[in-house]
C-alpha positions in Angstrom: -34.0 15.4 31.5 -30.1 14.0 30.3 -29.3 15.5 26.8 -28.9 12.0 25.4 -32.8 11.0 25.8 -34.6 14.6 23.9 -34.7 12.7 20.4 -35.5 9.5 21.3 -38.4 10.9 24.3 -39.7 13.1 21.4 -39.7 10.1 19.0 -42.0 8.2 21.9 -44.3 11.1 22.4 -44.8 11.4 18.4 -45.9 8.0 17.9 -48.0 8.1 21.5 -50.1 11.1 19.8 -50.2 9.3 16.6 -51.7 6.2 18.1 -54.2 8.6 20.3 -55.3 10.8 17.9 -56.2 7.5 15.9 -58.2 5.8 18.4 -59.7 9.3 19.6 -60.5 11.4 16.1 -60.2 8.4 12.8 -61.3 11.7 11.1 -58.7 13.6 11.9 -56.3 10.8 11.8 -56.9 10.5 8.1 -55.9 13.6 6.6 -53.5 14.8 9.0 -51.6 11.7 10.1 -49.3 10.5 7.1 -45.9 10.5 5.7 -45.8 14.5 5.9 -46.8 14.9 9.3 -44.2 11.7 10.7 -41.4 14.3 8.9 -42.4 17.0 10.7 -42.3 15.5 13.6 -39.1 13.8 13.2 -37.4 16.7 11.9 -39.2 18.4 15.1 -37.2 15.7 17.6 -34.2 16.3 15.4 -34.5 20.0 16.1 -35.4 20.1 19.5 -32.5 18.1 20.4 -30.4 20.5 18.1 -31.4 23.7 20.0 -30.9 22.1 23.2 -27.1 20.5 22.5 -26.7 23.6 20.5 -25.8 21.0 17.6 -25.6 21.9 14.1 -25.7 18.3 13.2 -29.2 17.7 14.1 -30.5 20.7 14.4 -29.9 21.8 10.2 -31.7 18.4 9.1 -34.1 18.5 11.6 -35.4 22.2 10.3 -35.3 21.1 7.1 -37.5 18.2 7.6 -40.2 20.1 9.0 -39.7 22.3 6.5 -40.4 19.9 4.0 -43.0 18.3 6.0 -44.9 21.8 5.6 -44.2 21.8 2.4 -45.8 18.9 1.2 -48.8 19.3 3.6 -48.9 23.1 1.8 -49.1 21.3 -1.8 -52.2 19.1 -0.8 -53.9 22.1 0.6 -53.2 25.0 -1.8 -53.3 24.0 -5.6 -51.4 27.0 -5.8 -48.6 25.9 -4.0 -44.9 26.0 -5.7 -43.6 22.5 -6.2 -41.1 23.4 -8.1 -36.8 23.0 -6.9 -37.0 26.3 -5.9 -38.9 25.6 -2.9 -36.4 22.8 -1.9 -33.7 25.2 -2.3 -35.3 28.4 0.0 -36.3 26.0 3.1 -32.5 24.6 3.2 -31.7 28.2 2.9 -34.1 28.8 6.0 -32.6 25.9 7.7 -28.7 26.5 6.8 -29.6 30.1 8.5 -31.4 29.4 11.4 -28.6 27.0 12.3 -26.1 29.6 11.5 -28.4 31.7 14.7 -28.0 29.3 17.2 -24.6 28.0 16.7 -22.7 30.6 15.1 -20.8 28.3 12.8 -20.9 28.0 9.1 -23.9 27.8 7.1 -24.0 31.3 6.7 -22.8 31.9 3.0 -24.8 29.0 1.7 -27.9 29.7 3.5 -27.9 33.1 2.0 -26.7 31.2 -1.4 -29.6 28.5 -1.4 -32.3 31.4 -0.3 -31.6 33.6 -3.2 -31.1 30.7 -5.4 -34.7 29.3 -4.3 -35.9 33.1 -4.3 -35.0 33.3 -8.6 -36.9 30.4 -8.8 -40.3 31.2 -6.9 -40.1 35.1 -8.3 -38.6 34.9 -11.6 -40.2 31.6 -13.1 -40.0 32.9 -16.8 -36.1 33.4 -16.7 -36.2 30.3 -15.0 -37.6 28.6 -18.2 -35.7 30.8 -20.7 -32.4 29.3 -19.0 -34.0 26.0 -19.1 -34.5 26.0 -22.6 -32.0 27.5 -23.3 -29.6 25.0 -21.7 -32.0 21.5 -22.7 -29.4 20.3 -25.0 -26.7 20.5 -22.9 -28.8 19.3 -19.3 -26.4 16.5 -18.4 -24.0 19.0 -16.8 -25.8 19.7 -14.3 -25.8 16.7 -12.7 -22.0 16.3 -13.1 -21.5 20.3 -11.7 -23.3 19.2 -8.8 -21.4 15.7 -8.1 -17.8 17.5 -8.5 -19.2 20.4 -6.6 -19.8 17.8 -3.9 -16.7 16.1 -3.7 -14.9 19.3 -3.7 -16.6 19.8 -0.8 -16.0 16.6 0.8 -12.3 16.0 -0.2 -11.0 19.8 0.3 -8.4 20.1 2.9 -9.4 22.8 5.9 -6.6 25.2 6.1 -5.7 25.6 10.0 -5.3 29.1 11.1 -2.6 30.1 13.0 -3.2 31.0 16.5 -1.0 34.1 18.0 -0.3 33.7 21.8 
């Protein structure tokens, strides 16, 4: 199979099952086919073709989409499911280190970063609201930390390291 066809092959095969599983099981087809299960198998195709190219560019979103897709079937299944940010936070954690695994590049700091982040949230909820509170007046920050944080990140020159030969 040529490298350029895994994503858009697993993208056929996706909808192929979808349609089948709808014209063989309508029962099944009604709580397990929706908007959840079309994420996890996009991020799925996304992944595949990731761990194949050995790309981080598909293969981090692609994680994280199934992730997600998990996620939300989890919430309709379990009423005790977290739903809180701290969820959102461990799985791109999970998926910022499982593409650190396969390609060896980056990812590393802030998947460790995002999973401890996400693991305060999930373990420690009651500190989690005592910071909330604490910080309600002043909760337009945030956002703002998190937009200059990002274009830090976007506009900050790489230093090139010199290579000794």
């Amino acid at each position: 199979m040529k490298r350029n066809n895994i994503f858009i092959g697993m993208i056929f095969i996706g909808f192929g099952v979808y349609y089948l599983t709808q014209e063989i099981t309508p029962t099944l087809a009604e709580h397990w086919l929706s908007w959840e299960t079309l994420l996890i198998w996009i991020g799925l195709a996304l992944s595949m073709d990731g761990f194949i190219r050995r790309n981080g560019t598909t293969l981090l979103p692609g994680i994280f989409m199934v992730g997600m897709g998990l996620h939300f079937h989890a919430i309709a299944i379990y009423p005790n499911w977290p739903t809180h940010a701290g969820m959102i936070a461990t799985l791109l954690g999970i998926a910022c280190l499982i593409t650190y695994l396969k390609t060896k590049k980056e990812f590393l700091f802030i998947g460790i970063l995002l999973m401890c982040i996400g693991f305060l949230f999930i373990f420690f909820e009651p500190l989690v609201q005592r910071i909330e509170t604490a910080t309600e007046t002043y909760a337009f920050i945030w956002p703002l930390l998190l937009i200059v944080t990002g274009f830090i990140l976007l506009f900050k020159r790489q230093k090139k390291r010199k290579v000794k030969g």
